[in-house]
C-alpha positions as CSV (number, residue, x, y, z in Angstrom):
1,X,-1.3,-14.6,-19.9
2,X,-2.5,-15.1,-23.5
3,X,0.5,-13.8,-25.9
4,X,-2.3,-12.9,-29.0
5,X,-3.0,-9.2,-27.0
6,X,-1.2,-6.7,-29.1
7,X,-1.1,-3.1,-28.2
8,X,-1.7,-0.1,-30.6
9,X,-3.4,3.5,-31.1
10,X,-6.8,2.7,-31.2
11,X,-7.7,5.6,-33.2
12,X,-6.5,3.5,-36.4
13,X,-7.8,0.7,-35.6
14,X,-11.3,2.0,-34.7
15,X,-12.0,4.4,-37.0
16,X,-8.8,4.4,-39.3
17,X,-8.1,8.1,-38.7
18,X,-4.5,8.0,-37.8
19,X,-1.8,6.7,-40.0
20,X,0.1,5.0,-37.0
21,X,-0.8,1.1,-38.1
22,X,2.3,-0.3,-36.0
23,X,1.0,-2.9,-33.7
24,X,3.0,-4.2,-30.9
25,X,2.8,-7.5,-29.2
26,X,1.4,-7.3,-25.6
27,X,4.2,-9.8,-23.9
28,X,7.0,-8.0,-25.8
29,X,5.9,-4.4,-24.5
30,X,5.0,-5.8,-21.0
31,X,8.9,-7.9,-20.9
32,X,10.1,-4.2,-21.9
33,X,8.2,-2.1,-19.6
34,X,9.8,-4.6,-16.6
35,X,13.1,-4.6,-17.8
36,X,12.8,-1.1,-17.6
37,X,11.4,-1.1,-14.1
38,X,14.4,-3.6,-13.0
39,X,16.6,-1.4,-14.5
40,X,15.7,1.6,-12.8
41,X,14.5,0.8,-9.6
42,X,16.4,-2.4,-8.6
43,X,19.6,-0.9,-8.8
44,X,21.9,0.0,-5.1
45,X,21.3,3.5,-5.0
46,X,17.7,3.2,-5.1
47,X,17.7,0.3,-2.6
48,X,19.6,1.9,-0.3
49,X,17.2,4.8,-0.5
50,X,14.2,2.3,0.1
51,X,16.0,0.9,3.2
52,X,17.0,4.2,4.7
53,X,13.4,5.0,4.3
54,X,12.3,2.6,5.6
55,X,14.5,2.3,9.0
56,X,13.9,6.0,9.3
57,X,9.6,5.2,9.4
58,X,10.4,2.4,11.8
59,X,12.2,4.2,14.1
60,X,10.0,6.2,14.4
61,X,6.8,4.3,14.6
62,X,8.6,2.3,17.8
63,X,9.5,6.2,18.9
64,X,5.7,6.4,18.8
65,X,4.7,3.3,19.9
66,X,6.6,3.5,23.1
67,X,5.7,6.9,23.9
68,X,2.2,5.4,23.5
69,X,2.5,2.9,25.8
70,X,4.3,4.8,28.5
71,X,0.8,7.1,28.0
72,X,-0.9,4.5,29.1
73,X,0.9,3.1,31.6
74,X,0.6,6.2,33.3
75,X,-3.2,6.4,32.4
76,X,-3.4,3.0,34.0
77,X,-1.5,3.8,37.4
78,X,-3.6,7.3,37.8
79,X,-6.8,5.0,37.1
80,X,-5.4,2.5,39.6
81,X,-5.2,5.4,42.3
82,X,-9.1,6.7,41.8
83,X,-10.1,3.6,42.3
């Protein structure tokens, strides 16, 4: 990642019709943006959020999958019996 990409409203620097000349530095806005995003979303509460979530899904997808597989178990055995 190059550290020369610098962000800024394009409108001024394509056609000079906006007064906002403030360029920012590309790595500075992107190290901001994440710090913001570490912040806010790797914090407990939100973890424990994600986790719950995601043992909730789980659960049930092996509900699911089980409930599947006894299907087809019975499938099988009434397959078994007309042959």
């Amino acid at each position: 990642m190059s550290n020369w990409g610098r962000y800024g409203c394009p409108v001024h620097m394509e056609r000079g019709a906006c007064s906002n000349g403030i360029k920012l530095r590309r790595i500075d806005v992107e190290r901001e943006v994440l710090a913001g995003l570490q912040r806010e979303i790797l914090n407990d509460d939100v973890i424990q959020f994600a986790m719950g979530e995601f043992e909730k899904q789980l659960r049930e997808r092996i509900r699911s999958a089980r409930s599947d597989g006894e299907r087809k178990r019975q499938r099988r055995d009434v397959l078994r019996v007309e042959i």
